[in-house]
C-alpha positions in Angstrom: 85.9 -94.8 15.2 89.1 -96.6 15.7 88.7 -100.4 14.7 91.9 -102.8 16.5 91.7 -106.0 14.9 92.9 -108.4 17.9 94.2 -108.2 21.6 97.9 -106.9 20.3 96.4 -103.8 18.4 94.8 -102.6 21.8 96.9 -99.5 23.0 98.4 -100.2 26.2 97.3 -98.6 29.4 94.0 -96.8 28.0 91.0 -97.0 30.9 88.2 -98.1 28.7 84.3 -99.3 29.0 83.1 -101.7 26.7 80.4 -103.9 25.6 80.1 -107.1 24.6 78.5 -109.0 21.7 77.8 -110.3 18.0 76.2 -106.8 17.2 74.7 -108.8 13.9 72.2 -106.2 12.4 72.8 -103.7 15.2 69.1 -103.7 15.8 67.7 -101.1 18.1 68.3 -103.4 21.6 72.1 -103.0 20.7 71.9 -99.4 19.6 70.9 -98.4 23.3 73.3 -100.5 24.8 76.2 -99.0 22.6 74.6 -95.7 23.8 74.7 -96.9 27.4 78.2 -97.9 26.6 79.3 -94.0 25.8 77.8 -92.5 28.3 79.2 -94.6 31.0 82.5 -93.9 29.3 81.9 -90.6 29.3 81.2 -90.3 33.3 84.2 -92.2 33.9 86.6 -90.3 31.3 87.5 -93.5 29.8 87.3 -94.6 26.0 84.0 -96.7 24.5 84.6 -100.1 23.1 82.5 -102.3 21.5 83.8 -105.9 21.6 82.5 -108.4 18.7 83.8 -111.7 17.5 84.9 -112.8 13.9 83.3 -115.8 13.0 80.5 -115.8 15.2 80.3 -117.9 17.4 77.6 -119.8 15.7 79.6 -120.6 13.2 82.3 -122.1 14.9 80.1 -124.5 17.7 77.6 -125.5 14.2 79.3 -125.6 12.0 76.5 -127.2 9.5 73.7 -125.2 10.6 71.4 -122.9 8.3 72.4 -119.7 9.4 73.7 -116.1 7.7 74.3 -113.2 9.2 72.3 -109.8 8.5 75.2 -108.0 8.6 78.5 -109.7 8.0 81.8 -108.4 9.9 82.8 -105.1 7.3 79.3 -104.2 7.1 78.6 -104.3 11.0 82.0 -102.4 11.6 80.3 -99.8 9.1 77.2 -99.4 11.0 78.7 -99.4 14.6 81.0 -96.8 13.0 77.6 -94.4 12.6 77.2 -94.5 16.4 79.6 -92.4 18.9 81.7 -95.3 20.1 85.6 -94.6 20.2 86.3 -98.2 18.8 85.2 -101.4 18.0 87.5 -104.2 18.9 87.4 -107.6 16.7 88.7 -110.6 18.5 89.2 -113.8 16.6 86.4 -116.8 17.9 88.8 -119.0 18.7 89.6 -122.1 21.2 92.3 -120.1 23.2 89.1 -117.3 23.7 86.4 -119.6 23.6 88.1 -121.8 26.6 88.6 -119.7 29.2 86.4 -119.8 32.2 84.0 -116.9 33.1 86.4 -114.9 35.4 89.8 -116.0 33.2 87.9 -113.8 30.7 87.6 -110.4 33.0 90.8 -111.1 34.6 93.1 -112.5 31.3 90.7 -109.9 28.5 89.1 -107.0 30.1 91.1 -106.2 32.7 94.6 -107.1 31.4 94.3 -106.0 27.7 91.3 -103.4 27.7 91.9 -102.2 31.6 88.1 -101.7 32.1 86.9 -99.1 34.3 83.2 -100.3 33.3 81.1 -102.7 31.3 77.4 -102.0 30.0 75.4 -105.6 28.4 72.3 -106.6 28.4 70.0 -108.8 30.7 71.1 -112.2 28.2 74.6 -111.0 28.6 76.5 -114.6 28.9 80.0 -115.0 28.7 83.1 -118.2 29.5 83.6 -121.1 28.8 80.2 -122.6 28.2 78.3 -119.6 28.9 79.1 -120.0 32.3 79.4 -116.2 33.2 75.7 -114.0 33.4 74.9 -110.8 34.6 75.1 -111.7 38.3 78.8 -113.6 37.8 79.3 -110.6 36.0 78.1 -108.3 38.9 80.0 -110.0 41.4 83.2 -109.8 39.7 82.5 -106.2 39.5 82.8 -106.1 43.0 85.7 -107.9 43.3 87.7 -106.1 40.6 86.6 -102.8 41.3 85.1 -102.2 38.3 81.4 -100.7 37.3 78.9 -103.0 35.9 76.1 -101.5 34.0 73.1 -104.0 32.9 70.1 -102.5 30.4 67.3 -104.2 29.8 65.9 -105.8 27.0 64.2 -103.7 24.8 60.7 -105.0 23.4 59.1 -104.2 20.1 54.8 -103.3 20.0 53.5 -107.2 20.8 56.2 -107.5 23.8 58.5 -109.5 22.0 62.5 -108.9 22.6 64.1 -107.3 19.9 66.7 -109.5 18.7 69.1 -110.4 15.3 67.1 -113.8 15.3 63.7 -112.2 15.2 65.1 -109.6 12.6 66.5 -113.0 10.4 62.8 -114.3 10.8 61.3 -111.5 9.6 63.7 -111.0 6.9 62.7 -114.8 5.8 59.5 -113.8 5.6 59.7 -111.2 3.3 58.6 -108.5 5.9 61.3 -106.2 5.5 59.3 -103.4 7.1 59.0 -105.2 10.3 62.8 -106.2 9.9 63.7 -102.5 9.9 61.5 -101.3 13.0 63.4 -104.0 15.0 66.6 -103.5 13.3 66.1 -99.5 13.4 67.2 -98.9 10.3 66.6 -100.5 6.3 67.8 -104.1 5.5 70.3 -103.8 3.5 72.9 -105.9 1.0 76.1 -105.0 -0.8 77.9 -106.4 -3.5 79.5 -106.6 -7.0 76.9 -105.9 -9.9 77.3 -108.4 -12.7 76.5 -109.1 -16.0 73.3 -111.2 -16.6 71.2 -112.2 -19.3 70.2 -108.9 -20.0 66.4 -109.7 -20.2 65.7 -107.1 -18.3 67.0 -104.1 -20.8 65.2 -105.7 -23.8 62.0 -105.2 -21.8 62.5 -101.4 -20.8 63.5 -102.7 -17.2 67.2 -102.8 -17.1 68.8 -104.0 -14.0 71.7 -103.7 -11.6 72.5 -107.4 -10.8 73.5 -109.2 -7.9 73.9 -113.1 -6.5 73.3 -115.1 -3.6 76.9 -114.1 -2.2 76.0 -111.0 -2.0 77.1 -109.8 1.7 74.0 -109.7 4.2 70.6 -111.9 4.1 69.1 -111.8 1.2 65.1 -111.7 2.2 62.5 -114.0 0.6 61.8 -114.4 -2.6 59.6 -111.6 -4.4 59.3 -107.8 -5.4 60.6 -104.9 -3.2 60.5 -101.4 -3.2 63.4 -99.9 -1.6 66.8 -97.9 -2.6 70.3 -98.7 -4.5 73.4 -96.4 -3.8 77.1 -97.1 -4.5 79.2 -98.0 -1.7 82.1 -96.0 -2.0 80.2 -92.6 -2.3 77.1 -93.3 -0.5 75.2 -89.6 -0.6 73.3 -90.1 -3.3 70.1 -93.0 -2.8 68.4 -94.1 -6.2 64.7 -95.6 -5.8 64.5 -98.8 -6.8 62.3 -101.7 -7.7 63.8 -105.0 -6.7 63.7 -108.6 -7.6 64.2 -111.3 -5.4 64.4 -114.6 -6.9 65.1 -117.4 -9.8 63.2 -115.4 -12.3 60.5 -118.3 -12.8 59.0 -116.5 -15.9 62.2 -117.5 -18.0 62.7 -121.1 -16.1 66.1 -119.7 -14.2 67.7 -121.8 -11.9 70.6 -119.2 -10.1 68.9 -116.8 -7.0 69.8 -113.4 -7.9 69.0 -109.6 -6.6 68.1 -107.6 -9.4 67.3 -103.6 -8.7 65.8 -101.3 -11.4 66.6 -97.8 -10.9 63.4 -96.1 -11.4 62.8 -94.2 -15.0 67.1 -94.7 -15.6 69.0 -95.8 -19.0 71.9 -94.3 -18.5 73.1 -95.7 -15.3 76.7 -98.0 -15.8 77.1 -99.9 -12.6 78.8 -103.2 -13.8 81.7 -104.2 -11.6 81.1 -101.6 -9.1 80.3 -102.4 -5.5 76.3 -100.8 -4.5 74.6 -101.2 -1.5 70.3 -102.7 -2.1 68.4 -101.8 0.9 65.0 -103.1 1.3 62.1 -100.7 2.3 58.7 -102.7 1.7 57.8 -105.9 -0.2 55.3 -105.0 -2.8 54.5 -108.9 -3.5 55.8 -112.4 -4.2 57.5 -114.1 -6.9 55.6 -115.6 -9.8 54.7 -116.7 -13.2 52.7 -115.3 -15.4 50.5 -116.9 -18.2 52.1 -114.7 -20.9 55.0 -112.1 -21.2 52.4 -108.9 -21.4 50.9 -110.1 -17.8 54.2 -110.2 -16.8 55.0 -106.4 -18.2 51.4 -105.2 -16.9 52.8 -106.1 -13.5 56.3 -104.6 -13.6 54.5 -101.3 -14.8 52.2 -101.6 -11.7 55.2 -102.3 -9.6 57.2 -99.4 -10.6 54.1 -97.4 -9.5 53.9 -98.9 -6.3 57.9 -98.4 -5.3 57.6 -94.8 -6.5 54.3 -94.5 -4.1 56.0 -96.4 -0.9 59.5 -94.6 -1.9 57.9 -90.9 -2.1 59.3 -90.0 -5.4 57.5 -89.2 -9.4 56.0 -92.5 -10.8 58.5 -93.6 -13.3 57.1 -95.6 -16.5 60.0 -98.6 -18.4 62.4 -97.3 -20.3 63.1 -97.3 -24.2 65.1 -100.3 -24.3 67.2 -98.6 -27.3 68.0 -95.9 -24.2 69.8 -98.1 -22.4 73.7 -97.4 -22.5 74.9 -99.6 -19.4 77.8 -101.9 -20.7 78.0 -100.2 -24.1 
């Protein structure tokens, strides 16, 4: 998948259809829309482009509010790159963009820089100055451009509710990252840059791959998860993992962190390499226990409990003498 990073890295003249939005999580309503996308493009022997925004929008009309993507801007490009698009296109959120009216947008973007031959978005579809432009606007100017105008509707999860990135971010502030992933369509995930910590972990025969809170993605509520760590670079081989979300209350810590234990590994050096954490299930939430054994008994029952969700042989701690990371 070609990524062009801005109206002037468009190629000129190239008949495309595209779709339109934030794509954050690339949940399963925007997987069928991207699939919509291609086959339209396909029919009309044109090239499929998915058009997102960098900041989101969100970001740039509120400013101050609580809000984090699941999937920030490399990490989306990543996923829409797993899907049979021809490109992604990543236009800068800015005033000269966000100012133009409804039909400056087709006329001044789509038709004069992508030269549409189709567009495919959903019912919610809004677009302009405002969000002036919908999916009749958009409709109408089909007819008056001559271009096809394709409109799929929303997709719904079990209880009727619209899959969407907001209910996925709910869900993933919950906890319930099994629930995230069957709206998402795929495992919550996080990457970033394992650090050195305190190290507590090792000494107990649990030794840990850290991360922080600025870690790239949501980071889903506090507590125990089962799920998977593989590095980002060569991302074949998936590891079962147990992880800990949290402050780490049992030794009074203050700093949110991610910490994954490879299940039943001591020799595994990942300090200063970038690794992807995806979540698969949340086995329970963060606490403190009366002593440091209750604390152990409960780290040996969680090991068994990610190797049970994860599929894999039941893994017991390590010798902490085992351990070689950052030797």
């Amino acid at each position: 998948m070609q990524i062009w990073r801005g109206l002037g890295e468009i190629p000129e003249h190239l008949p495309t259809v595209v779709t339109i939005g934030n794509f954050d999580g690339v949940h399963k309503g925007h997987q069928e829309v991207i699939s919509r996308c291609v086959a339209l493009a396909t029919r009309l022997e044109a090239t499929s482009v998915a058009i997102t925004f960098d900041p989101h929008p969100l970001l740039v009309h509120r400013p101050d509010a609580d809000f984090r993507l699941i999937t920030p801007l490399e990490q989306r490009l990543d996923t829409l790159a797993e899907t049979d698009l021809d490109a992604t296109a990543v236009l800068a959120y800015v005033e000269s963009l966000y100012t133009l009216t409804a039909e400056e947008f087709i006329t001044q973007v789509l038709l004069e820089k992508f030269h549409i031959r189709g567009i495919v978005v959903g019912e919610d579809a809004r677009f302009g100055a405002n969000n002036s432009g919908n999916v009749n606007t958009l409709e109408a100017f089909g007819k008056k451009y001559g271009f096809a105008v394709e409109v799929v509707k929303d997709k719904v999860g079990q209880t009727g509710r619209r899959l969407s990135s907001s209910w996925a971010r709910e869900l993933l502030s919950l906890g319930n990252v099994s629930a995230a992933a069957e709206v998402l369509g795929h495992p919550h995930f996080i990457e970033g840059i394992v650090q050195h910590g305190f190290k507590r972990g090792r000494e107990l025969g649990f030794p840990t791959a850290n991360l922080d809170e600025t870690s790239a993605g949501i980071i889903p509520a506090d507590g125990v998860y089962a799920g998977w760590v593989r590095l980002a670079e060569t991302s074949d081989e998936r590891l079962p993992a147990a992880i800990s979300v949290g402050t780490n209350p049992q030794f009074s810590g203050k700093t949110r962190t991610i910490e994954a234990h490879v299940l039943g590994r001591a020799d595994l050096d990942l300090y200063g390499q970038a690794v992807v954490v995806e979540f698969i299930d949340r086995l329970r939430g963060m606490k403190k226990f009366d002593s440091l054994e209750g604390l152990l008994e409960q780290m040996d029952n969680d090991l068994l409990a990610a190797a049970n969700i994860l599929g894999v042989e039941p893994a017991t701690r390590v010798e902490p003498t085992a351990v070689t990371a950052g030797l």
